[in-house]
DSSP file (Angstrom, degrees, kcal/mol; ACC not computed):
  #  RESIDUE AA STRUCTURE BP1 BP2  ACC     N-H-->O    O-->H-N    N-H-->O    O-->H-N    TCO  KAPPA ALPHA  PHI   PSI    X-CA   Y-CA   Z-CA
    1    1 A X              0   0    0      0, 0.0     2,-0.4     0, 0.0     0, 0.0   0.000 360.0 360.0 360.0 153.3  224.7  169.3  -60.4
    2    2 A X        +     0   0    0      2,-0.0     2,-0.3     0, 0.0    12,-0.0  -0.891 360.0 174.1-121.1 156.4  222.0  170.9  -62.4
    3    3 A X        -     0   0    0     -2,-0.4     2,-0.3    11,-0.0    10,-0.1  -0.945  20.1-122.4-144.5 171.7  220.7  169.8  -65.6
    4    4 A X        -     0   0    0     -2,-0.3     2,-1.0     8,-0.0     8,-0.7  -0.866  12.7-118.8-141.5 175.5  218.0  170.9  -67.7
    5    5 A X  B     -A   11   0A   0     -2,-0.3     6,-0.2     6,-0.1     4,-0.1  -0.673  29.4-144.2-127.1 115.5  215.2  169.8  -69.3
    6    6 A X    >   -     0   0    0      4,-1.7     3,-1.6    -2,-1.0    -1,-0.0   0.342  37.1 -97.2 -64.2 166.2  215.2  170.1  -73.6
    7    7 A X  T 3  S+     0   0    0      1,-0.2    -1,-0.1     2,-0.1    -2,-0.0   0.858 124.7  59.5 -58.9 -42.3  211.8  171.0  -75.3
    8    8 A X  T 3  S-     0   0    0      2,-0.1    -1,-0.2     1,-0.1    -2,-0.1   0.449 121.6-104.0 -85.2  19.3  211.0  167.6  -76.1
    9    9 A X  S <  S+     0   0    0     -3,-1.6     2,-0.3     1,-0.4    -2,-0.1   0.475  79.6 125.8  98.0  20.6  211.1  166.5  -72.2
   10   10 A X        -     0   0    0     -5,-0.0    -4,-1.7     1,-0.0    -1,-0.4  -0.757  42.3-156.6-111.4 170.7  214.4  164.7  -72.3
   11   11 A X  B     -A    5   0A   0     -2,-0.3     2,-0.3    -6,-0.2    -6,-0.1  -0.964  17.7-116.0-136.0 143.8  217.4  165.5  -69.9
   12   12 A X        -     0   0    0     -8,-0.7     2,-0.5    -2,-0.3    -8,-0.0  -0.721  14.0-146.9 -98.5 150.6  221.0  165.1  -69.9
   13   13 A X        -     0   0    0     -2,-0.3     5,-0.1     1,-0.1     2,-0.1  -0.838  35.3-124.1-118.3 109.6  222.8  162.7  -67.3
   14   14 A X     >  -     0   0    0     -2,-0.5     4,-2.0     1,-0.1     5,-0.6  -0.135  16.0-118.0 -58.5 133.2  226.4  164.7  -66.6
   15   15 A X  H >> S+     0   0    0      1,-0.2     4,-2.9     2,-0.2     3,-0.7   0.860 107.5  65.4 -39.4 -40.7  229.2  162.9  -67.2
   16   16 A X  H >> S+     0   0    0      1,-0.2     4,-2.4     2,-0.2     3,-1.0   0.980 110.4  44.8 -48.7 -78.7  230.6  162.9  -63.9
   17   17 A X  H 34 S+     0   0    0      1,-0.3    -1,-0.2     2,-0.2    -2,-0.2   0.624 109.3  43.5 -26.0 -39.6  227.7  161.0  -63.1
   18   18 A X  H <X>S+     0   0    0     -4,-2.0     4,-1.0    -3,-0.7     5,-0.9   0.613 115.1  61.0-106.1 -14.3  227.1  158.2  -65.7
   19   19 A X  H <<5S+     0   0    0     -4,-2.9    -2,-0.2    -3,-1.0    -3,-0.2   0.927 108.5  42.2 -48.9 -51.0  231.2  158.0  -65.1
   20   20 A X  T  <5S+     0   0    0     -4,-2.4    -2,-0.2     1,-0.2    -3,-0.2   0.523 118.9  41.8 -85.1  -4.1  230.3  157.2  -61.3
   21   21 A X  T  45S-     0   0    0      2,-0.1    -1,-0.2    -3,-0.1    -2,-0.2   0.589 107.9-118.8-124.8  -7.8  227.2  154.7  -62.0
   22   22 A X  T  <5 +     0   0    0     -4,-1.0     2,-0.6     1,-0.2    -3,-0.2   0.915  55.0 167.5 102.3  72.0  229.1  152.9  -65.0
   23   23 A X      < +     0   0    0     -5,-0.9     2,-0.4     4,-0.0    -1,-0.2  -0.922   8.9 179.3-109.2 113.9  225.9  154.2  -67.8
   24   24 A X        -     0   0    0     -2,-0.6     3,-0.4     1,-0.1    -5,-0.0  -0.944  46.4 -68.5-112.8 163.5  226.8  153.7  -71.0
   25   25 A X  S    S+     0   0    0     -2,-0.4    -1,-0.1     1,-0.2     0, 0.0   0.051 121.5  31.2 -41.3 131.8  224.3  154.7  -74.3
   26   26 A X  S    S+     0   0    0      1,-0.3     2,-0.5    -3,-0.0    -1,-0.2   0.911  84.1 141.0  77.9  40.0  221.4  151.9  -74.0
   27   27 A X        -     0   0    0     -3,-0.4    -1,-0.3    19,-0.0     2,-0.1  -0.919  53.8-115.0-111.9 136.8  221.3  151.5  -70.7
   28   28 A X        -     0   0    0     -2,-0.5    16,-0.7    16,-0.1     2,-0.2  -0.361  28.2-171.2 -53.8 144.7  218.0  151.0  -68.7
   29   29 A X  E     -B   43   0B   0     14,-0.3     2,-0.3    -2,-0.1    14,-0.2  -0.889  11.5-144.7-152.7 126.0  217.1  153.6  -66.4
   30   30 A X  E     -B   42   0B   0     12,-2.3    12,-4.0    -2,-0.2     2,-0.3  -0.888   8.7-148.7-129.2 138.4  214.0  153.3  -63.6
   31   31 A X        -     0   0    0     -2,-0.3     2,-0.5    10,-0.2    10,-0.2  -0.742  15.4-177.0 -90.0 111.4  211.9  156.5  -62.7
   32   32 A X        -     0   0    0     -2,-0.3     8,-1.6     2,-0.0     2,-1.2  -0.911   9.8-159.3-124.0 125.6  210.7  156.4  -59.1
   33   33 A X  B     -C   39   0C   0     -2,-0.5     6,-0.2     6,-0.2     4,-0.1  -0.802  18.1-151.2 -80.3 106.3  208.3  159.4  -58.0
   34   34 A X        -     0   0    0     -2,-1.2     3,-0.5     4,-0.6    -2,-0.0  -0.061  22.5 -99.7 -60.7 176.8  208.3  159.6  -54.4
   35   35 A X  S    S+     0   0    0      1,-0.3    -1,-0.1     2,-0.1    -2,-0.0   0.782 119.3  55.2 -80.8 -31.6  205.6  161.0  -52.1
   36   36 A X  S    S-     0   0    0      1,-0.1    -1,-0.3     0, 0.0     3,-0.1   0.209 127.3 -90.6 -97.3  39.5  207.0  163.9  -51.6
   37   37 A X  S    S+     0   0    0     -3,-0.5    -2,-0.1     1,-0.1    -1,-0.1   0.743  83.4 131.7  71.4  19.3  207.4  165.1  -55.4
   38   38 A X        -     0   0    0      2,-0.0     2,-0.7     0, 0.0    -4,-0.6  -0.342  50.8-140.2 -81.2-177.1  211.1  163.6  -55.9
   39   39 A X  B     -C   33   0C   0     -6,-0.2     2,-0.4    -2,-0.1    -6,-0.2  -0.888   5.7-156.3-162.5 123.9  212.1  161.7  -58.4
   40   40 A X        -     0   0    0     -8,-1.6     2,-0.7    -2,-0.7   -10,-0.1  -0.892  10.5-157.4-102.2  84.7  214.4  158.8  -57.6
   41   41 A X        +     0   0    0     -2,-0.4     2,-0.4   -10,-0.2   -10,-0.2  -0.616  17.6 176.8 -85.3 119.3  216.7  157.7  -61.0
   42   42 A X  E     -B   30   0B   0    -12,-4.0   -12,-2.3    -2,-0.7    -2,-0.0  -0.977  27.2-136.9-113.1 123.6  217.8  154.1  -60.5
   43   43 A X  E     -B   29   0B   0     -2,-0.4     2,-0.3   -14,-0.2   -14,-0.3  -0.377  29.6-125.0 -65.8 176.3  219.9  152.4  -63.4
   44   44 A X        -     0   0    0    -16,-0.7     2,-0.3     0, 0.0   -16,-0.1  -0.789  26.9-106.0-106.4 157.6  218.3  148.8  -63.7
   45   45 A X        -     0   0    0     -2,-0.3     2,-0.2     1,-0.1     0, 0.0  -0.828  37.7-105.7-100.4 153.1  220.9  145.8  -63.5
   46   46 A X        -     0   0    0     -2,-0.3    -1,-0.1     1,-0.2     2,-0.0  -0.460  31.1-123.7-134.1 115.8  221.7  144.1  -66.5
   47   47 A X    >>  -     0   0    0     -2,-0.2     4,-1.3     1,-0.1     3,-1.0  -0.218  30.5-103.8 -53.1 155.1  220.1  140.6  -67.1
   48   48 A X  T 34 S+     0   0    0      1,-0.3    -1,-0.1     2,-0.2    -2,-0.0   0.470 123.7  66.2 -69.9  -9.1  222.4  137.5  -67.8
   49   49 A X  T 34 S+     0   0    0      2,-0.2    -1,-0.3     1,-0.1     3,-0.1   0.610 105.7  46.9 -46.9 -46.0  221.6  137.6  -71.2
   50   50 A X  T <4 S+     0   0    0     -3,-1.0    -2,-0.2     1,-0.2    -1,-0.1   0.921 119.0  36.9 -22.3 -76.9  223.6  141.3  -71.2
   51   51 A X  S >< S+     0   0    0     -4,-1.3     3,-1.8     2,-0.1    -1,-0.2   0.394  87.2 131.7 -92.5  10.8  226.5  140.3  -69.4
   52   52 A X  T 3  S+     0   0    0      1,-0.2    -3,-0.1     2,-0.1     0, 0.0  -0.111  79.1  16.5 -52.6 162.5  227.0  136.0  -71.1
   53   53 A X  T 3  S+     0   0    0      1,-0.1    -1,-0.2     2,-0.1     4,-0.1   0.511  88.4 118.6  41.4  15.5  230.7  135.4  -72.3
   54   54 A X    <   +     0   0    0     -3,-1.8     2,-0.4     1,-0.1    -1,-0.1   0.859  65.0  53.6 -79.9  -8.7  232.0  138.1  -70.5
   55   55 A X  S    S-     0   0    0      1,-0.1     3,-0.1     3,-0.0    -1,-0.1  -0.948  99.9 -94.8-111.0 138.4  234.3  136.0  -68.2
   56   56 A X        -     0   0    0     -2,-0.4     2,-0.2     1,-0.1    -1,-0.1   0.222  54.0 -89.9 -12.3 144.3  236.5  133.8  -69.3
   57   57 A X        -     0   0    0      1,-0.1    -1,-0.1    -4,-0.1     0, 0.0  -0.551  50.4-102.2 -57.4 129.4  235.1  129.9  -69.4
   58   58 A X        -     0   0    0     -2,-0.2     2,-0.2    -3,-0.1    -1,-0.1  -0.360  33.6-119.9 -59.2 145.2  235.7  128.1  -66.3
   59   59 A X        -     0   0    0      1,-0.1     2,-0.4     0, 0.0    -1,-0.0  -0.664  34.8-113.5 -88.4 153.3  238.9  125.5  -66.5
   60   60 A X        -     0   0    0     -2,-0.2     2,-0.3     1,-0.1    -1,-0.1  -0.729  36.0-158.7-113.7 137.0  237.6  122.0  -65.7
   61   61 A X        -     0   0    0     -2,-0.4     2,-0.6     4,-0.0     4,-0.1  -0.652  10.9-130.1 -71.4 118.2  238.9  120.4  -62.4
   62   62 A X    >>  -     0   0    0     -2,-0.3     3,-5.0     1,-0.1     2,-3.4  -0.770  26.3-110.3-110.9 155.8  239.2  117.3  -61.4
   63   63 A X  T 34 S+     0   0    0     -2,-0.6    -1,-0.1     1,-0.3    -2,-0.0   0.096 118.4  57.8 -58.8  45.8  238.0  115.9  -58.2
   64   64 A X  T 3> S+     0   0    0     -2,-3.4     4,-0.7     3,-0.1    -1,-0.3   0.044 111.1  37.9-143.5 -33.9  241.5  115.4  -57.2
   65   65 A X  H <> S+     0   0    0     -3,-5.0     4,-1.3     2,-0.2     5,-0.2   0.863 113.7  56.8 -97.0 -65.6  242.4  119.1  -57.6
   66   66 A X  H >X S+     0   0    0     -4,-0.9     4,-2.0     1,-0.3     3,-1.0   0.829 112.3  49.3 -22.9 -61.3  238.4  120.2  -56.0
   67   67 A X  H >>>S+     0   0    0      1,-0.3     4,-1.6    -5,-0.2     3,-0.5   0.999 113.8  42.4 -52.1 -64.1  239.8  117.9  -52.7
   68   68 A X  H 3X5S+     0   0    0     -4,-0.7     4,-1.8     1,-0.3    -1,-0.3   0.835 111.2  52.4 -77.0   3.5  243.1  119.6  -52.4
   69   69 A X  H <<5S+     0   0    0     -4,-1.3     4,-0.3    -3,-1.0    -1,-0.3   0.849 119.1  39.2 -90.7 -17.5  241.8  123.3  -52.9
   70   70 A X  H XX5S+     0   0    0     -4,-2.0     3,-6.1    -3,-0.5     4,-1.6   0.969 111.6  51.8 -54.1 -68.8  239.2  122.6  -50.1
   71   71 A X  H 3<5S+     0   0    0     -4,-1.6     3,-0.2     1,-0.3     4,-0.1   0.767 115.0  50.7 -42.6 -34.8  241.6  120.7  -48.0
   72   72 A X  T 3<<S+     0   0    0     -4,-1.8    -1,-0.3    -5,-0.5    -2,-0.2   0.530 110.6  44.5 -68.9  -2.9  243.9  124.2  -48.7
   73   73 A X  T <4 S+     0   0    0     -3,-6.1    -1,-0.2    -4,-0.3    -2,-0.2   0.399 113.9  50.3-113.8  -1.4  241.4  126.7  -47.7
   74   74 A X     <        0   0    0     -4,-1.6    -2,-0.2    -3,-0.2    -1,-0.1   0.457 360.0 360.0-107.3   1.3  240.4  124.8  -44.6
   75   75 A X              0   0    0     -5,-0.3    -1,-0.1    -4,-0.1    -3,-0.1   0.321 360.0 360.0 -91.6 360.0  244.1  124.3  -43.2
C-alpha cells in the first residue's frame, strides 16, 4: 500500500490497515528508524488505566466452589 505524505509532514494510515491492527483515532503510535533508513510503525499497548472496567467484575467464589473447580480441571 502506498500512502503519501501531506504538506504539513503527516500521513494517512489506510484503512485496511488500522482495520487489521485495531487503531482507532487517539491511539499511540511508535516511530522506529532502522539502520538501514526504514522506518518501523509500532502501535503502543494501551496501559491499564485505558482498558479499566472493560470486563465484566469478577463473581465472588467461595472456597468451596475454588476446591471443586480445581478438583474439576485436575480430574
Amino acid at each position: 500500500m502506498l500512502t503519501t505524505i501531506s504538506a504539513r509532514g503527516q500521513i494517512v494510515i489506510p484503512k485496511p490497515m488500522r482495520n487489521a491492527l485495531n487503531l482507532k483515532t487517539g491511539d499511540k503510535l511508535e516511530l522506529i528508524l532502522t539502520d538501514d533508513r526504514q522506518i518501523i510503525l509500532r502501535p503502543l499497548t494501551k496501559s491499564v488505566d485505558d482498558i479499566y472496567g472493560l470486563l465484566d467484575a469478577p463473581k465472588p467464589v467461595s472456597v468451596e466452589g475454588m476446591r471443586e473447580a480445581v478438583n474439576d480441571r485436575i480430574k
